[in-house]
C-alpha positions as CSV (number, residue, x, y, z in Angstrom):
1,X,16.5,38.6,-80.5
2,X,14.4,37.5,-77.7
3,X,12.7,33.8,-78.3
4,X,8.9,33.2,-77.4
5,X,7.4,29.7,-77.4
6,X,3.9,28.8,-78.3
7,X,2.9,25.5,-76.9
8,X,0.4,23.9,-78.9
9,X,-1.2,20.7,-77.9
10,X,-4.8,18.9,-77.9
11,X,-6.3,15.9,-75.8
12,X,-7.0,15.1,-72.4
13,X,-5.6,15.7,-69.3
14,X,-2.5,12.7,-70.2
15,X,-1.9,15.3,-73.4
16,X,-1.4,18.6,-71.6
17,X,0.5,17.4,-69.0
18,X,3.8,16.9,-70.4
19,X,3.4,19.9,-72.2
20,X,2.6,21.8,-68.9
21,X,6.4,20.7,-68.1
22,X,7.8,22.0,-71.1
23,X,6.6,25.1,-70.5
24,X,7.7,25.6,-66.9
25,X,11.6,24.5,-68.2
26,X,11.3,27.4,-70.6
27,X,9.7,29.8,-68.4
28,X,12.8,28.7,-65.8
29,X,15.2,29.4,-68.2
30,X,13.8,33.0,-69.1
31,X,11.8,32.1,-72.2
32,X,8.0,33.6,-72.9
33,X,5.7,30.9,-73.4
34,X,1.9,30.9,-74.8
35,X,0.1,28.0,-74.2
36,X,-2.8,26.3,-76.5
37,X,-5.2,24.0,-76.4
38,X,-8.8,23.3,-76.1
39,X,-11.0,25.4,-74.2
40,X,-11.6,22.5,-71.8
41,X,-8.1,22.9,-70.2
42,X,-8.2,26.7,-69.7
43,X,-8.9,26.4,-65.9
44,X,-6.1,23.9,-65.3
45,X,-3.2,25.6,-67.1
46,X,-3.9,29.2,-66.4
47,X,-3.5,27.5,-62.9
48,X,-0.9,26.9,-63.1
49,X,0.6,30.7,-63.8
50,X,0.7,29.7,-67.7
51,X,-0.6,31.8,-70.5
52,X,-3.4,30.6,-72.3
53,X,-5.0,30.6,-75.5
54,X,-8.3,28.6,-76.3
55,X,-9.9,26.7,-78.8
56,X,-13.3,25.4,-79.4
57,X,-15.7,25.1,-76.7
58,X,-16.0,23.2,-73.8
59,X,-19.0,21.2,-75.5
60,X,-17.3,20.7,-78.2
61,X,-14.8,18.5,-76.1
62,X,-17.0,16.9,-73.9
63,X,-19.2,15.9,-77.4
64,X,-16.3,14.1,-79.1
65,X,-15.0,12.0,-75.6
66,X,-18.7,11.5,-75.5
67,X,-18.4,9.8,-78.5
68,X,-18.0,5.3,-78.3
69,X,-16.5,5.6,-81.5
70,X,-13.0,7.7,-80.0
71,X,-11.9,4.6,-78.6
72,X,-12.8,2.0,-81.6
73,X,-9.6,1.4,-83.6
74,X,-11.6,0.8,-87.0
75,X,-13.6,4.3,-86.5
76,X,-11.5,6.7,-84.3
77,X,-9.8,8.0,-87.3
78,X,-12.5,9.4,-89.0
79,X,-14.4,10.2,-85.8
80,X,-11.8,12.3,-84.2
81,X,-10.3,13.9,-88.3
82,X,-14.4,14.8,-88.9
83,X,-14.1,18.6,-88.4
84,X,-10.0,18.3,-88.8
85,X,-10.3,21.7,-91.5
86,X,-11.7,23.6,-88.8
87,X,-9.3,22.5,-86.1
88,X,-6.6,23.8,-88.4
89,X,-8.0,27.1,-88.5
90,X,-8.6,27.4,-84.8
91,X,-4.8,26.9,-84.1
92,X,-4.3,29.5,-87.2
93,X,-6.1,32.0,-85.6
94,X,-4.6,31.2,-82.2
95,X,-1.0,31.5,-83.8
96,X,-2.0,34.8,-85.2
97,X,-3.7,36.1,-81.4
98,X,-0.3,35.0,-79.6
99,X,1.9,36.4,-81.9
100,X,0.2,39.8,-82.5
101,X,1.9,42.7,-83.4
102,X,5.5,41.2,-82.0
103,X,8.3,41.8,-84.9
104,X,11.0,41.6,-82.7
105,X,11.1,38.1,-81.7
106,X,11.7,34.4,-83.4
107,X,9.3,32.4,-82.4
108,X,9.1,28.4,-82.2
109,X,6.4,26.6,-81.8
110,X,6.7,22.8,-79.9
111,X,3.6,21.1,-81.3
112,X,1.6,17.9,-80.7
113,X,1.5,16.0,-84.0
114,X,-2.1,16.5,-84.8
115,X,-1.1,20.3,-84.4
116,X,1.7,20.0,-86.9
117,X,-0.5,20.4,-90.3
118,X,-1.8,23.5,-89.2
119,X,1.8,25.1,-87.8
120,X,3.7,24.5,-90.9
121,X,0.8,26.7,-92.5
122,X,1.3,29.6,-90.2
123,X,5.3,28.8,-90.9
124,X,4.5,29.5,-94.8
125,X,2.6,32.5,-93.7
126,X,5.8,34.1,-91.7
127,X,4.3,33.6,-88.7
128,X,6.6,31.9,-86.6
129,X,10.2,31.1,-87.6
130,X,10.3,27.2,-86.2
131,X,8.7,24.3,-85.6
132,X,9.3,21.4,-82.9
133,X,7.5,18.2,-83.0
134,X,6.6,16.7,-79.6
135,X,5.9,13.0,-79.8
136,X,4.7,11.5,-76.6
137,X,4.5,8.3,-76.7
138,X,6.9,5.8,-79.4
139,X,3.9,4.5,-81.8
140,X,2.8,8.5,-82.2
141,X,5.4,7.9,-85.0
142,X,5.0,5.4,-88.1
143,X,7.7,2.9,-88.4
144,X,8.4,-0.7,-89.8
145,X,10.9,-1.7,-86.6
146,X,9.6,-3.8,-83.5
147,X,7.8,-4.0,-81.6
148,X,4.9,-2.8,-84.5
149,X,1.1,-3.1,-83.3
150,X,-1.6,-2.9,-85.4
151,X,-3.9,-1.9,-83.1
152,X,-3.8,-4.7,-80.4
153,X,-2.6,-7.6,-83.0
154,X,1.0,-7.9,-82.9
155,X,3.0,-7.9,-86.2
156,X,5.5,-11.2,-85.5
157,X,9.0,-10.4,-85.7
158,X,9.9,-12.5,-88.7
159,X,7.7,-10.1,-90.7
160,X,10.3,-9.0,-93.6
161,X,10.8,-5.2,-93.3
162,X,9.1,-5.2,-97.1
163,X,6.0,-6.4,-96.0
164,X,5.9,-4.1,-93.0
165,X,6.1,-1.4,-95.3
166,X,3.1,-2.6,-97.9
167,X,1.1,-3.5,-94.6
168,X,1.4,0.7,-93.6
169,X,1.2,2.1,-97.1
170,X,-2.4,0.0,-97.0
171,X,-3.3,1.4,-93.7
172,X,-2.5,4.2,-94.3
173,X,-4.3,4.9,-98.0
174,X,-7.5,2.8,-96.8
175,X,-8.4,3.7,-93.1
176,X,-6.1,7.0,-91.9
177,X,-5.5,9.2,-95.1
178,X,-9.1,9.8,-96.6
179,X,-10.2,12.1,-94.0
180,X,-7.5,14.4,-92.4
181,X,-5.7,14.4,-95.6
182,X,-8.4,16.2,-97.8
183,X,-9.0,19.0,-94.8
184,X,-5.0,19.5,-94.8
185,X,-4.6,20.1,-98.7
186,X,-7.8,21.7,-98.9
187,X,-6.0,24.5,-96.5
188,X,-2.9,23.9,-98.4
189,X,-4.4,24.6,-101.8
190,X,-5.6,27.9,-100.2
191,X,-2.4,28.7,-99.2
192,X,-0.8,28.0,-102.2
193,X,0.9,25.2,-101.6
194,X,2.1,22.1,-102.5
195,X,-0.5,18.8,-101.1
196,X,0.7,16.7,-99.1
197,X,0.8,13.1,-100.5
198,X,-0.2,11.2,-96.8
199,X,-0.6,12.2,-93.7
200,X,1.9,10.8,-91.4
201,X,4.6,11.1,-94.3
202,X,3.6,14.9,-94.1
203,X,3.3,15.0,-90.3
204,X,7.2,14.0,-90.5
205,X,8.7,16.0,-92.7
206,X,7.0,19.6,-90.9
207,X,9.0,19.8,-88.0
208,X,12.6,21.3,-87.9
209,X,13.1,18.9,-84.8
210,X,11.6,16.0,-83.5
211,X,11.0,15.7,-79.7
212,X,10.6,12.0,-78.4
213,X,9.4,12.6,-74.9
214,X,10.7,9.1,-73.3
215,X,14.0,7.7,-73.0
216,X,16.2,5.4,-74.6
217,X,15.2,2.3,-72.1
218,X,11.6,2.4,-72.7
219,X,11.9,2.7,-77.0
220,X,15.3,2.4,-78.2
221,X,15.7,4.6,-81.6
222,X,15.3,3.1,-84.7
223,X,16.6,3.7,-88.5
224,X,13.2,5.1,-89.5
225,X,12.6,7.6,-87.2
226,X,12.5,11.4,-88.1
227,X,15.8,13.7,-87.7
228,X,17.2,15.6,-86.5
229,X,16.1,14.2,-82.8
230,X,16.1,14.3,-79.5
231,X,15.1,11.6,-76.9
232,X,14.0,13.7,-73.4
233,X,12.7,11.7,-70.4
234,X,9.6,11.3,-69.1
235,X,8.2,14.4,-68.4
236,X,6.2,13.9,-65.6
237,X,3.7,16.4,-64.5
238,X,0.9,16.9,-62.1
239,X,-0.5,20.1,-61.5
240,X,-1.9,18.9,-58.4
241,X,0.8,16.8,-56.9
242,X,1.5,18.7,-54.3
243,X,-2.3,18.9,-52.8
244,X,-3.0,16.9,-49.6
245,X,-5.0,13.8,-49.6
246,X,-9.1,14.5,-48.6
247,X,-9.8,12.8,-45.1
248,X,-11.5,10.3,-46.9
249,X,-8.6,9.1,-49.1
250,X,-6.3,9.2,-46.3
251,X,-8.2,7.2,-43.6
252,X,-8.8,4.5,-46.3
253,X,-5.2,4.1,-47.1
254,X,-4.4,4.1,-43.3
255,X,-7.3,1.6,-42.6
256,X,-5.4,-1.8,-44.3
257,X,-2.7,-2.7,-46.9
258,X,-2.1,-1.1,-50.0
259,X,-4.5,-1.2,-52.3
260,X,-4.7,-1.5,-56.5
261,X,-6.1,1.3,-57.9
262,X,-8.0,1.3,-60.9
263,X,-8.2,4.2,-63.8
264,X,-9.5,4.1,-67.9
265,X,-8.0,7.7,-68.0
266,X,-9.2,10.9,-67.5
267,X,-11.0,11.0,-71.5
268,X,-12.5,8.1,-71.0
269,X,-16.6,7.9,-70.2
270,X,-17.3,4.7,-71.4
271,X,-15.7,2.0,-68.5
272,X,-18.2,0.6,-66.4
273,X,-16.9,-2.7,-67.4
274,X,-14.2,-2.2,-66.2
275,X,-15.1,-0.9,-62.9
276,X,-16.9,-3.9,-62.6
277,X,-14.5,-6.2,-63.3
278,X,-12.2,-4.4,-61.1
279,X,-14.2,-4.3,-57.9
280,X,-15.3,-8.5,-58.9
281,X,-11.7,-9.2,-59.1
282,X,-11.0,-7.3,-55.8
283,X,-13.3,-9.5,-54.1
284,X,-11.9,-12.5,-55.8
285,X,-8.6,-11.8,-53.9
286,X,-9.5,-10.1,-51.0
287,X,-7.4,-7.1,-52.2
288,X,-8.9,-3.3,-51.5
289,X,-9.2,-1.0,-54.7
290,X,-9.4,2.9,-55.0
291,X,-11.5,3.7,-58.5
292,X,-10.7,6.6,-60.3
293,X,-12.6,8.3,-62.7
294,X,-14.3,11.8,-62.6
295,X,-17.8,10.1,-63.6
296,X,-18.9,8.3,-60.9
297,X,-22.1,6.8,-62.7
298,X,-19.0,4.7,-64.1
299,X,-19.0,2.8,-61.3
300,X,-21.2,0.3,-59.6
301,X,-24.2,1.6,-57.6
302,X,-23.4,0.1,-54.7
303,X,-19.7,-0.1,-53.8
304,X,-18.4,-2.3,-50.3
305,X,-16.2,-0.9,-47.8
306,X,-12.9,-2.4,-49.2
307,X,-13.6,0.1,-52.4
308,X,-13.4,3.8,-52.2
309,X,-14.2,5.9,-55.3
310,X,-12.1,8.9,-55.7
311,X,-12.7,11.9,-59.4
312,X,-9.2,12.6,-58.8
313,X,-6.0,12.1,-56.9
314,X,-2.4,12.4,-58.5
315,X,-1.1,9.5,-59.5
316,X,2.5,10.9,-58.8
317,X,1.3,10.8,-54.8
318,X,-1.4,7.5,-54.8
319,X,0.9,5.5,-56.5
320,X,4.0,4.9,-54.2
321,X,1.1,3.7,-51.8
322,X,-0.6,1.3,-54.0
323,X,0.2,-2.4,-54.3
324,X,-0.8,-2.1,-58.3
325,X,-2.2,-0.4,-61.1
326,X,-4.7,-1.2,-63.5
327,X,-4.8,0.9,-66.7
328,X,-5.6,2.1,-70.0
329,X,-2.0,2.4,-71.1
330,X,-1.9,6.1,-71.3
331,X,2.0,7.1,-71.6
332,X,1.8,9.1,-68.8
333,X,-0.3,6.7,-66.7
334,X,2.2,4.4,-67.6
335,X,5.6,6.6,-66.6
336,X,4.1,7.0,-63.0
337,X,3.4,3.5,-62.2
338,X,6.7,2.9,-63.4
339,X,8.3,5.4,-61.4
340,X,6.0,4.1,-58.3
341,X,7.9,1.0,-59.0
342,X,4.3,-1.2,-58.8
343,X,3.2,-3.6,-61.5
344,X,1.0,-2.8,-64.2
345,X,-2.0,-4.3,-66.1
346,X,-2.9,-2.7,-68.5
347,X,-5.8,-2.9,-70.4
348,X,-5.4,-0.8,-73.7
349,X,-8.8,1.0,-75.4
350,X,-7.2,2.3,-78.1
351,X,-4.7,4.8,-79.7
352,X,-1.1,4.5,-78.3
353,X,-2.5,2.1,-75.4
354,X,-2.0,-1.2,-77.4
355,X,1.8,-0.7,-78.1
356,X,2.5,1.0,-74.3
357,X,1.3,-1.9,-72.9
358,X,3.6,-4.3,-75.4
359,X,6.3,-2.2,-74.1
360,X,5.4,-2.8,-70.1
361,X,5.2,-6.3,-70.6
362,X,8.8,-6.8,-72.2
363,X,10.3,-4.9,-69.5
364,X,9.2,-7.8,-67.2
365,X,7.0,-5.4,-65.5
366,X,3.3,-5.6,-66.1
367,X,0.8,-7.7,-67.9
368,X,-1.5,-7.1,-70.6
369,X,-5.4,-7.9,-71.0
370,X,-8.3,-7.1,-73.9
371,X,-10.2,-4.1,-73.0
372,X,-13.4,-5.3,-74.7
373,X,-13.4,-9.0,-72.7
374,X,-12.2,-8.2,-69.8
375,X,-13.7,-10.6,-66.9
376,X,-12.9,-10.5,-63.1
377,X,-11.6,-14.1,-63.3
378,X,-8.6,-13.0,-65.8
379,X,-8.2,-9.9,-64.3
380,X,-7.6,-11.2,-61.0
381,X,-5.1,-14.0,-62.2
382,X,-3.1,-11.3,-63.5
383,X,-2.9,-8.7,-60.6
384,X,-2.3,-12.2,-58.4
385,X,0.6,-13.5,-60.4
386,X,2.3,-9.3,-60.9
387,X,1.4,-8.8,-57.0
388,X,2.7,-12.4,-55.5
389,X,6.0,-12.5,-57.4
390,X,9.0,-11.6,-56.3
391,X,10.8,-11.7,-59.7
392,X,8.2,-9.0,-60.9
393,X,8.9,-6.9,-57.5
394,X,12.5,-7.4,-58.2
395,X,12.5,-5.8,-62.2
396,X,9.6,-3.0,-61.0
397,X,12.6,-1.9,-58.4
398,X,15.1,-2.3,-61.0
399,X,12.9,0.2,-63.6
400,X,11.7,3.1,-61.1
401,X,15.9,3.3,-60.2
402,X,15.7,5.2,-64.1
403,X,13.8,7.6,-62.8
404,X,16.5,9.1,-60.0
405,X,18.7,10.3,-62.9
406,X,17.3,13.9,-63.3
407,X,18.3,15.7,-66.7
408,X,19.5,19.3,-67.3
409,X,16.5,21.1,-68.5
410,X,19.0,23.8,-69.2
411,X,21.0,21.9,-71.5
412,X,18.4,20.2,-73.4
413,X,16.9,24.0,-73.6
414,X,20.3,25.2,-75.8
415,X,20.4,22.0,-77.7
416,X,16.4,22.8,-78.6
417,X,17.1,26.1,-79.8
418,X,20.5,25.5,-81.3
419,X,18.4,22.8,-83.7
420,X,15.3,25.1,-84.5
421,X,18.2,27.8,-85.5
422,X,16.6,30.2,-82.7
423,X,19.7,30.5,-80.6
């Protein structure tokens, strides 16, 4: 029978990316593939030559990363799980547009992990024969093993394996269930089902297969991960890497050395602290930046000629010409500079940010400062003690060498489907 894909995935721009890549493997390897997501993304994917479905509006989106509260680790769960009931119906009905009237295919689904509630309804409904669970970054899935961030404290390592379990089981019943869990067996009651008795216990026992999209050397497996598995590198992505630089960015990077370049994310409206630290620590060393950030009112009014404001460029193509980076901690964010083979500061706002950036530092590679006190004076200790040594140079050649190794898309293709029971 043939096999169709749907593609299901929600965020920002860091979100759909490695998704985007998915689907162009599968499409290589003859496979139909339906993409969806929020409304927001429709220009970018149906760019490039992917099939889209939508969801929500474009207000919607721009509403919710409006929002302080998305990246406020004691709010974001209830903030971003408000209106989770009708999320679940909008990739319901988006399952049931793709699909249509084809009987003659199985269909998988490879689904972000917000997404997965929702799929294993549509499963129950004989709507699609198999679900895949992308995870894109190693804290997207619970476990007790190091290194385990609770937001940005650290848990120490001489934390018995006990305690780490209480300390999630109280997390999770007092700050993540509440919300998304009523929405999900609210639907699930309607459906007849079973409820679910949390919500990442339930998010790990949907899929038929688990996807970890990052190798071995950046998050080693542990016992209490979800199986069957697969570990995948990076999948790096830019729809855009390909696109010249404007005039502007390319006489700037001609005019002097390298310069640091500075990005909260694309989702991320609420940083003009830390533009302003930025361009203060710049000054502080003499060093030039490039900002990045689509909303410029971000940045300072007034900007001097050794900073250059840019909405967009792909990281994939700055980066091998910048001296550093300076960061949320996005995964993806993170994979470039890492490929670039520059150091890395990251300065985490929320979600997976705070355990990426543990995960930078202990590969010798980057440093680490608090979002919500970030000053130019620390900031520019850090990028002067990543940028002047030698040992750091040394360990951010030794990481991007990872990155040569190119995997078989068509291999990891027939282990997929052999797993989901599709080949």
């Amino acid at each position: 029978m043939p096999i169709r894909y749907f593609l299901i995935t929600v965020g920002s721009t860091g979100d759909i990316h490695p998704f985007m890549y998915l689907a162009r493997q599968l499409i290589a390897q003859g496979r139909e593939v339906t993409f969806i997501s929020n409304t927001v993304h429709q220009v970018l994917v149906e760019g490039a030559g992917l099939r889209f479905i939508g969801m929500g509006s474009e207000e919607e989106f721009q509403q919710l990363v409006a929002d302080p509260d998305i990246w406020d680790p004691r709010k974001c769960c209830a903030m971003m799980f408000a209106s989770y009931g009708q999320h679940i119906e909008q990739i319901r009905a988006a399952i049931r547009q793709a699909r249509g009237s084809d009987a003659e295919s199985k269909i998988g689904v490879i689904a972000h992990a917000f997404a997965l509630p929702a799929v294993a309804l549509s499963r129950a409904a004989g709507e699609i024969d198999a679900i895949g669970a992308a995870y894109l970054a190693p804290c997207s899935v619970r476990s007790i093993h190091d290194p385990l961030m609770i937001g940005q404290i650290p848990v120490p390592r001489w934390v018995p394996l006990g305690w780490r379990r209480a300390l999630w089981g109280f997390l999770e019943r007092g700050w993540i269930d509440p919300v998304p869990l009523a929405h999900i067996n609210r639907a699930r009651s309607d459906a007849g089902l079973p409820q679910a008795q949390s919500f990442l216990g339930h998010l790990a026992q949907v899929p038929d297969l688990s996807l970890f999209l990052f190798p071995a050397w950046f998050a080693a497996p542990v016992p209490d991960w979800p199986q069957p598995m697969m570990m995948l590198d990076f999948p790096l992505f830019e729809a855009q890497s390909e696109a010249p630089f404007d005039a502007e960015l390319s006489l700037f990077l001609e005019a002097g050395d390298k310069p640091i370049v500075f990005t909260p994310g694309t989702a991320n409206v609420h940083a003009a602290r830390f533009f302003a630290a930025a361009v203060q620590a710049c000054a502080r060393l003499g060093k030039r930046a490039i900002l990045l950030t689509k909303e410029r009112a971000q940045c300072p009014a007034e900007l001097p000629a050794y900073v250059l404001w840019q909405p967009y460029v792909p990281l994939a193509s700055l980066l091998p010409r910048a001296a550093a980076l300076v960061h949320h901690g996005g995964i993806g964010t993170t994979a470039e500079a890492l490929r670039a083979g520059i150091p890395q500061v990251i300065t985490p706002f929320g979600w997976d940010q705070f355990d990426n950036g543990a995960r930078v530092r202990s590969l010798g590679v980057g440093e680490v400062r608090n979002s919500r006190m970030l000053r130019a004076g620390g900031l520019a200790r850090s990028l002067k003690r990543l940028v002047d040594s030698p040992e750091v140079s040394q360990r951010c050649r030794e990481v991007s060498q990872h990155f040569q190794r190119v995997q078989d898309s068509s291999a990891w293709i027939t282990q997929i489907e052999a797993q989901l029971g599709l080949s």
